[in-house]
C-alpha positions as semicolon CSV with decimal commas, in nm:
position;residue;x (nm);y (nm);z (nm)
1;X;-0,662;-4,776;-1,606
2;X;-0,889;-4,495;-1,800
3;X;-0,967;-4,153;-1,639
4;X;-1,349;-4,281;-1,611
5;X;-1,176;-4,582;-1,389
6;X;-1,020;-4,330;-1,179
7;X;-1,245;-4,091;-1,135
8;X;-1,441;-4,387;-0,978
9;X;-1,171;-4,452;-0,767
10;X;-1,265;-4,111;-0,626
11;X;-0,870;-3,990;-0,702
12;X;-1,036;-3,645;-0,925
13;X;-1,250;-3,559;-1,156
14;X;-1,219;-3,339;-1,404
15;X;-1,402;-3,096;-1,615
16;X;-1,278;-3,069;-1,991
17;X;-1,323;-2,743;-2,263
18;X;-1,238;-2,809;-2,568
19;X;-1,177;-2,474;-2,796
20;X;-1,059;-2,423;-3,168
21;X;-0,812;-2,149;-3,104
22;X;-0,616;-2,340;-2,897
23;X;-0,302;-2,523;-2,985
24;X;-0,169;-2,696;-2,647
25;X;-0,355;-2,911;-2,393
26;X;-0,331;-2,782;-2,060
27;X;-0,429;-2,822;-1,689
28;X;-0,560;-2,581;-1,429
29;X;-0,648;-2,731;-1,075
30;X;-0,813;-2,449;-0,841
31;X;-1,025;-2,447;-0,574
32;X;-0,941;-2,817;-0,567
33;X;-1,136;-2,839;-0,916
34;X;-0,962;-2,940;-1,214
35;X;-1,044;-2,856;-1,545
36;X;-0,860;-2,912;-1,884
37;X;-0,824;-2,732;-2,187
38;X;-0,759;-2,916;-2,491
39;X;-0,791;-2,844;-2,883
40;X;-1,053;-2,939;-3,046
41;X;-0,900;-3,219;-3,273
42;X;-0,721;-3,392;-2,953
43;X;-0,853;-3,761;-2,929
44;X;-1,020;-3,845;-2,615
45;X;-0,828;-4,198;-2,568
46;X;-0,507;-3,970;-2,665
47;X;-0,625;-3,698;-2,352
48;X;-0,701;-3,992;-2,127
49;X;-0,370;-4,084;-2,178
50;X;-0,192;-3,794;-2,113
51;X;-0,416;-3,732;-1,783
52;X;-0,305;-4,058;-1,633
53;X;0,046;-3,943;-1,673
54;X;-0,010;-3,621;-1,438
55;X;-0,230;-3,784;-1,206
56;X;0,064;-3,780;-0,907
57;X;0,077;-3,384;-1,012
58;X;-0,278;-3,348;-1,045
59;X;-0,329;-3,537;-0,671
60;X;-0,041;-3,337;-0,500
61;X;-0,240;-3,018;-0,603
62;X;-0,576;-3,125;-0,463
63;X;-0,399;-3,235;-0,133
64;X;-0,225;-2,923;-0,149
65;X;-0,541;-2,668;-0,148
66;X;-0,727;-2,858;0,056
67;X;-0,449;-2,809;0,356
68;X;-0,454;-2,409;0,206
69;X;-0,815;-2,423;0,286
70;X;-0,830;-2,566;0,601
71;X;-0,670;-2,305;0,735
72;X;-0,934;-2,045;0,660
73;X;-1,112;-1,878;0,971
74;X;-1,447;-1,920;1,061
75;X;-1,512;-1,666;1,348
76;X;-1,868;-1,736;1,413
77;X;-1,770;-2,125;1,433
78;X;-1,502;-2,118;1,656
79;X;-1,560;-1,771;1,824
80;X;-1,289;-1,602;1,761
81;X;-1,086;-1,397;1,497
82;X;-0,725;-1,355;1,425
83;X;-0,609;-0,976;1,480
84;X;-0,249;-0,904;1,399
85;X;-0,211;-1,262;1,431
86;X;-0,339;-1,266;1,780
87;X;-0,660;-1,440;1,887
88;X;-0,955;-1,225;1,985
89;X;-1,260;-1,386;2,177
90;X;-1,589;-1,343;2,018
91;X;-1,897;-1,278;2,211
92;X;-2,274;-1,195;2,132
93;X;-2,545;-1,013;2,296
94;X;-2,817;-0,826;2,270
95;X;-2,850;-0,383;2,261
96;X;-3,086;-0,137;2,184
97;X;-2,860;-0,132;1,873
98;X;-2,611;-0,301;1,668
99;X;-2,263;-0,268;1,757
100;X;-1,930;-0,396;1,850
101;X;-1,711;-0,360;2,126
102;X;-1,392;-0,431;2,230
103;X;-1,277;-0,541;2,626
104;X;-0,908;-0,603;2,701
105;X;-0,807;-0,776;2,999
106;X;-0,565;-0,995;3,102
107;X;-0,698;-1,317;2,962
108;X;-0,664;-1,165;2,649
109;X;-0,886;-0,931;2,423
110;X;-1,261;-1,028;2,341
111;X;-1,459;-0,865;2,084
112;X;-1,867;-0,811;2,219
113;X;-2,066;-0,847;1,927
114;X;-2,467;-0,655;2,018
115;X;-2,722;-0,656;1,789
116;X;-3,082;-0,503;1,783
117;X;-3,357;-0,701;1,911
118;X;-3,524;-0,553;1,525
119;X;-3,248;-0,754;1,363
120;X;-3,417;-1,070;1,145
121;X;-3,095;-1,183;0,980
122;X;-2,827;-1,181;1,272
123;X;-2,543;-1,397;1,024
124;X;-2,512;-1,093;0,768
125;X;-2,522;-0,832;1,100
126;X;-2,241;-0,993;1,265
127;X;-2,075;-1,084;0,940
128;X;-2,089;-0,669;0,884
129;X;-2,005;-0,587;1,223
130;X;-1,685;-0,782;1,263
131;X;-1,541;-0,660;0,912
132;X;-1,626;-0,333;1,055
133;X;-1,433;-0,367;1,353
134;X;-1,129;-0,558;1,166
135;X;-1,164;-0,262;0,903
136;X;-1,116;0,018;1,177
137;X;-0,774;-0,198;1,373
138;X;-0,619;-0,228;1,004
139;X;-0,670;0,146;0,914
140;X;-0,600;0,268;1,204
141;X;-0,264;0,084;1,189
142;X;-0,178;0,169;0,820
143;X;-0,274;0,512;0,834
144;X;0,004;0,525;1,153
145;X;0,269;0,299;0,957
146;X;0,224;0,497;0,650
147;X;0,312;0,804;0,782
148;X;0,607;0,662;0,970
149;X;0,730;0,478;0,624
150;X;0,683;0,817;0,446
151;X;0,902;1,027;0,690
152;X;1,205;0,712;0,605
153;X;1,133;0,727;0,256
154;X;1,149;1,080;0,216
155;X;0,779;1,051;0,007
156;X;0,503;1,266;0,008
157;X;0,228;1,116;0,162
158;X;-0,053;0,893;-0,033
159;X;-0,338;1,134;-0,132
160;X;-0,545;0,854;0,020
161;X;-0,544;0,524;0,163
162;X;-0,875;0,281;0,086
163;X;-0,895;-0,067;0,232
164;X;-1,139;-0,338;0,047
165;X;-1,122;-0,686;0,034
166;X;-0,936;-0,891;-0,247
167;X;-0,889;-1,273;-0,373
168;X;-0,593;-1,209;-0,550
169;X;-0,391;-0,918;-0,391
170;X;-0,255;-0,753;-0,089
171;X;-0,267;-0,403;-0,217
172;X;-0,204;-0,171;-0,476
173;X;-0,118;0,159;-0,588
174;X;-0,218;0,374;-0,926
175;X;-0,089;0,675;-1,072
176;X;-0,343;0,887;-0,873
177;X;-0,143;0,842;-0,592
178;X;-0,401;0,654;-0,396
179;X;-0,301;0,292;-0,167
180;X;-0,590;0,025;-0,116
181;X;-0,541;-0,248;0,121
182;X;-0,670;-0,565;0,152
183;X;-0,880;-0,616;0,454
184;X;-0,783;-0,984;0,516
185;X;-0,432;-0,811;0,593
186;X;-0,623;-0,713;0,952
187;X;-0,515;-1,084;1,079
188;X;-0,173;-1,063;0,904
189;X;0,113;-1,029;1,205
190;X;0,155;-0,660;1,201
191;X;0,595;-0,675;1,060
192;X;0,382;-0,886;0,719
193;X;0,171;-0,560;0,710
194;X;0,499;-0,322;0,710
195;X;0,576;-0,513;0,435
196;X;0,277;-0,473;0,205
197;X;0,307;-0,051;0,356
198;X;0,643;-0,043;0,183
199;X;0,587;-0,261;-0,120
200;X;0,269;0,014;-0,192
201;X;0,457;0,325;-0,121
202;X;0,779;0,187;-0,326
203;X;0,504;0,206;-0,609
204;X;0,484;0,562;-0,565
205;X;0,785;0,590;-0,738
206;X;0,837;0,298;-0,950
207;X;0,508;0,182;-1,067
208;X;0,643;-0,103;-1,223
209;X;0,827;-0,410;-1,054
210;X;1,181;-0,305;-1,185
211;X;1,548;-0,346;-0,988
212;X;1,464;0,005;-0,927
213;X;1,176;-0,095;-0,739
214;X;1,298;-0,388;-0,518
215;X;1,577;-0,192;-0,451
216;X;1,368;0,052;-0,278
217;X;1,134;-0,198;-0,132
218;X;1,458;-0,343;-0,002
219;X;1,628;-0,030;0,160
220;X;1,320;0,035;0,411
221;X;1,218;-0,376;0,440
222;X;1,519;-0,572;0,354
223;X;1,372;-0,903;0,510
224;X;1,094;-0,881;0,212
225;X;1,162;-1,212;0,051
226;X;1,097;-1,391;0,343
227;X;0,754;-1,177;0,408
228;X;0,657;-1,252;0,020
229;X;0,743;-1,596;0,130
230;X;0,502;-1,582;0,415
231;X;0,180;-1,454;0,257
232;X;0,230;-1,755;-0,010
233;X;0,252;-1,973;0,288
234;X;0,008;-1,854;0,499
235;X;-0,247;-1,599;0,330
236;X;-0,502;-1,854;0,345
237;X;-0,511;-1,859;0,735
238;X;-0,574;-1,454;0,696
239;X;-0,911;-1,561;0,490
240;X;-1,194;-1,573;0,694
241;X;-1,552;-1,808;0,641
242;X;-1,921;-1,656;0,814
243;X;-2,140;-1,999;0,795
């Protein structure tokens, strides 16, 4: 059976890039796309052949993101948002202007989304509004953790703390002294945030990844394999989808 027979079969397709400089064939499956990479003098019947072999790998990868990705949020879907890893209700209405608020009762915490009657677009509003209301629960909590972390660590505090949104990472530090965040972290259970607190201010002083480092990481959060563990596992459920 070719690749052309398979891809048929509806088991993948694939995209191929074929370049002089390189000397190895290789495979890169993401976003439940797969693309190869192959020299330029590599025979197509030769490349077929070498596919087939990896198809079980290639398959187990494409199942495997597309259970990653069904766990994303969507919040204006399903009406509701994950905030330290509890459910919050959301609701819509109508204000003189555009705002959130958030009601906590007994049922459980719901998040009133208002927006000006002079609003055209109401996805992007709400879109803004809710990262604006997830933005101000994960500062809020940082900036309180941070200091807390800082009196354990015996470490000056951060000359300031940012939060933006990332693909790729949690957080970081630089040699300015200054901790971003990543804003998906806002429907992270609030011990995973600790974590990613002491992981940054650890890079305070060891901005590198050395024994040194973990060590330190390790005195103030000694459970931090198993938090590392859990944002592989799970940081697709803190990603969130506005359709």
């Amino acid at each position: 059976m070719t690749v052309g027979q398979l891809q048929e079969l509806g088991l993948f397709e694939y995209t191929l890039k074929r370049s002089r400089r390189r000397k190895t064939v290789a495979i890169k499956v993401q976003q439940q796309s797969v693309t190869v990479y192959a020299p330029v003098g590599v025979a197509k019947k030769e490349l077929e052949s070498w596919l087939l072999s990896k198809t079980d790998w290639i398959n187990a990868q494409i199942n495997k993101q597309s259970q990653m990705l069904d766990t994303r949020q969507y919040p204006l879907q399903d009406n509701r948002v994950l905030v330290f890893s509890q459910p919050v209700i959301l609701t819509y209405g109508v204000s003189s202007r555009s705002a959130w608020q958030l009601v906590k009762n007994q049922q459980g915490d719901v998040l009133q989304l208002n927006l000006s009657g002079r609003v055209k677009h109401q996805q992007p509003m709400y879109q803004t509004l809710l990262e604006s209301f997830l933005h101000e629960q994960l500062e809020n909590y940082i900036e309180m953790r941070v200091h807390a972390y800082c009196l354990q660590m015996a470490e000056t505090l951060p000359s300031s703390i940012r939060i933006h949104t990332y693909k790729r990472r949690w957080g970081s530090c630089n040699r300015r002294r200054e901790l971003t965040f990543n804003l998906l972290l806002a429907s992270a259970p609030q011990s995973i945030i600790d974590y990613v607190i002491v992981h940054e201010l650890a890079h305070l002083k060891y901005l590198n990844h050395s024994a040194a480092f973990w060590q330190r990481v390790s005195e103030f959060y000694p459970d931090y394999k198993q938090a590392t563990k859990w944002l592989k596992q799970h940081g697709a459920s803190l990603q969130w989808v506005v359709e």
